[in-house]
N, C-alpha and C positions, 0 to 999 in steps of 0.2 A: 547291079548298082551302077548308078551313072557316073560318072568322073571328071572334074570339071577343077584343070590345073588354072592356079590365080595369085597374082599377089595380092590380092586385098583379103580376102579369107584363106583361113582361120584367122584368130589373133596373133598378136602376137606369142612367143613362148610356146603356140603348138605347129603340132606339121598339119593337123588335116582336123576337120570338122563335117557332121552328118547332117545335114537339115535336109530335112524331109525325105529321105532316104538318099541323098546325091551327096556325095563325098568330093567336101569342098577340099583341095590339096597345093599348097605351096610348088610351085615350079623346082625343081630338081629332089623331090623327096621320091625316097624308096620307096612302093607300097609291098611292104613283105606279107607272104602270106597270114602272119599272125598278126599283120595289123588291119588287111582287110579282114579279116574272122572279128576282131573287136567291133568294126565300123559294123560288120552284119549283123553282128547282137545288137547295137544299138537299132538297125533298123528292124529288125526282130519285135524289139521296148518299142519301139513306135508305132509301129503298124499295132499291138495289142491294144496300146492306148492312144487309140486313133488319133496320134499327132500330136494336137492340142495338149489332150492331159500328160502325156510324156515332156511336154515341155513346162511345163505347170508344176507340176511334181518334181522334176529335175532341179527349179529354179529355187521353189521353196525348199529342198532338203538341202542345198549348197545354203542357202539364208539358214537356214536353223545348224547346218555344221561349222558355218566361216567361227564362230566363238569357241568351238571346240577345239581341243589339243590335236594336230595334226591335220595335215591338209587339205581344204577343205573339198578339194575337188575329186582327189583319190579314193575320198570318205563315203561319196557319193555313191548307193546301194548298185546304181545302174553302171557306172564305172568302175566297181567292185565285181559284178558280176559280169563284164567284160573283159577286165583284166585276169578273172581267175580262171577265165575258158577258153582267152584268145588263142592258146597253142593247143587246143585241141579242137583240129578244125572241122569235126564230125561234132560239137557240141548240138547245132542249131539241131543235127536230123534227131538228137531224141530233145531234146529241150522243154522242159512243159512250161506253158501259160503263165507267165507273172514271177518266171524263178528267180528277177530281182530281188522278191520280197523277203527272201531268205537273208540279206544281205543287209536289211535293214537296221534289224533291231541289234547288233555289233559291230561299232563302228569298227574299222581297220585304222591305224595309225600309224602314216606315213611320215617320213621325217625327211626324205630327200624332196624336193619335185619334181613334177614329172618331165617329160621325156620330150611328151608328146607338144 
């Protein structure tokens, strides 16, 4: 994964963002191993759905959670299933196809924000 330190990306309120597999990162952030293993799930979610629909699907499931109880970005099936496997950094080698979806239909309800 390519790495490309910046201040203009991410936004504000995070340390790093993944487009298109290249991990956008705030100058003086830490990349610990369990926050690279998230960034690789998310390129994992991408590369399945070839780019585009990853980002399509991402955009609409944060629009249908923003009205829901708790956050809308934590809520998010692909950031749920990043965050549940980021510390286990052997996830990707057995991983199967599409194991976002599992994550879907319960949302998780977070009450702090996040971190990142």
């Amino acid at each position: 994964m390519k790495i490309i330190r910046t201040s203009i990306l991410p936004f504000r309120g995070f340390s790093a963002i993944n487009l298109l597999g290249i991990l956008f990162v705030h100058h003086g952030v830490y990349l610990s191993n369990e926050m690279m293993n998230h960034e690789r799930i998310h390129t994992a979610q991408q590369r399945e759905m070839l780019f585009v629909f990853f980002y399509l699907a991402y955009f609409l499931e944060w629009l249908v959670r923003l009205p829901m109880r708790g956050n809308a970005y934590r809520s998010i099936s692909f950031e749920r299933e990043a965050y549940a496997n980021q510390r286990n950094l052997h996830y990707l080698e057995s991983r199967p196809l599409y194991a976002w979806r599992k994550y879907v239909r319960r949302p998780a309800y977070y009450h702090k924000k996040s971190s990142r």
